[in-house]
N, C-alpha and C positions, 0 to 999 in steps of 0.2 A: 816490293814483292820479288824473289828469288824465286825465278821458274826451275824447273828438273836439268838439270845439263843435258840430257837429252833429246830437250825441247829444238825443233826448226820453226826458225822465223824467214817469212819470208815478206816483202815486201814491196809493192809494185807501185811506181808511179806514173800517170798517162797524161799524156801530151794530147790535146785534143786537135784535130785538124780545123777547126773552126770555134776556135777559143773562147771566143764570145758568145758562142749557142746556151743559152741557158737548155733550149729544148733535147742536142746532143749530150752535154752534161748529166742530165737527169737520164736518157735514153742509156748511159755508161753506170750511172749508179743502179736503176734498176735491172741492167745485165748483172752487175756484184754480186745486187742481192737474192736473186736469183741461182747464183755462181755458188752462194753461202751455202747451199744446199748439199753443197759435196761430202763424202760419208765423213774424208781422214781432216775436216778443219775442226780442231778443238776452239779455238778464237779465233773472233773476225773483227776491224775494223773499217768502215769506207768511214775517209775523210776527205776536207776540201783542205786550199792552203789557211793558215792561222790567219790573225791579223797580229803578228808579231814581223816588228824590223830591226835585223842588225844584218852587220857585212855579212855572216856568214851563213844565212836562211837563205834557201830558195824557194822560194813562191812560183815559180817560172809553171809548175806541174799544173793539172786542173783537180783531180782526181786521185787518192791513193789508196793502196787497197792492202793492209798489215794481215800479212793470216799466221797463227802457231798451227805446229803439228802436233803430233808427242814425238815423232822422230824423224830422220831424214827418206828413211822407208817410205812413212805414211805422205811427205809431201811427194816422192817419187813417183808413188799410186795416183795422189793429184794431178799430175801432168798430163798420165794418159783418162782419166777420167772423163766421162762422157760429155757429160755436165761440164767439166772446164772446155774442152774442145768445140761442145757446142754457143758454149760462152764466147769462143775466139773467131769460130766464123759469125753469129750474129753482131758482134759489137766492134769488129776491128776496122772497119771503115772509120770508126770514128777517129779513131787516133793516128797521128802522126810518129808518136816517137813514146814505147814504153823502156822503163830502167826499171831493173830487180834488184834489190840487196838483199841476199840469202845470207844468214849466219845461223852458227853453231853455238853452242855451249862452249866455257873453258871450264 
């Protein structure tokens, strides 16, 4: 599938501060889903890590959270979005350490 070159992907991964919580874990995905509410996500994915191994997978994450925009406007409006912000003070205790990969179209 070949999304619009105008398409923003953005992509989070979280690091949980107590790794082993099944009950934090699920307490971060029901923040997401919650989070999915926001007007400019066109798609969303939460995921866990695969059960895939080779050298260069990392499993290390607990939590990722893939969202499309239609452009980098609409993820902009996301940042300050109510619903994300209030997404960041309920649920950021949980985590220790998130990493973003934002890309564009060629």
């Amino acid at each position: 599938m070949k999304f619009d070159e105008n398409v923003f992907i953005h992509h989070v991964y979280f690091w949980l501060n107590n790794p082993t919580s099944e009950t934090d874990c699920n307490q971060l995905i029901e923040g997401l889903k919650k989070l999915s509410s926001a007007t400019t996500i066109n798609h969303f994915h939460i995921g866990v890590p695969a059960t895939t191994s080779r050298e260069v997978i990392d499993t290390s994450y607990a939590v990722s959270w893939l969202l499309l925009f239609k452009n980098k406007e609409d993820q902009d409006f996301y940042q300050t979005d109510p619903v994300h912000l209030k997404f960041v003070e309920e649920c950021k205790h949980l985590w220790s350490k998130v990493i973003v990969y934002d890309t564009i179209g060629i």
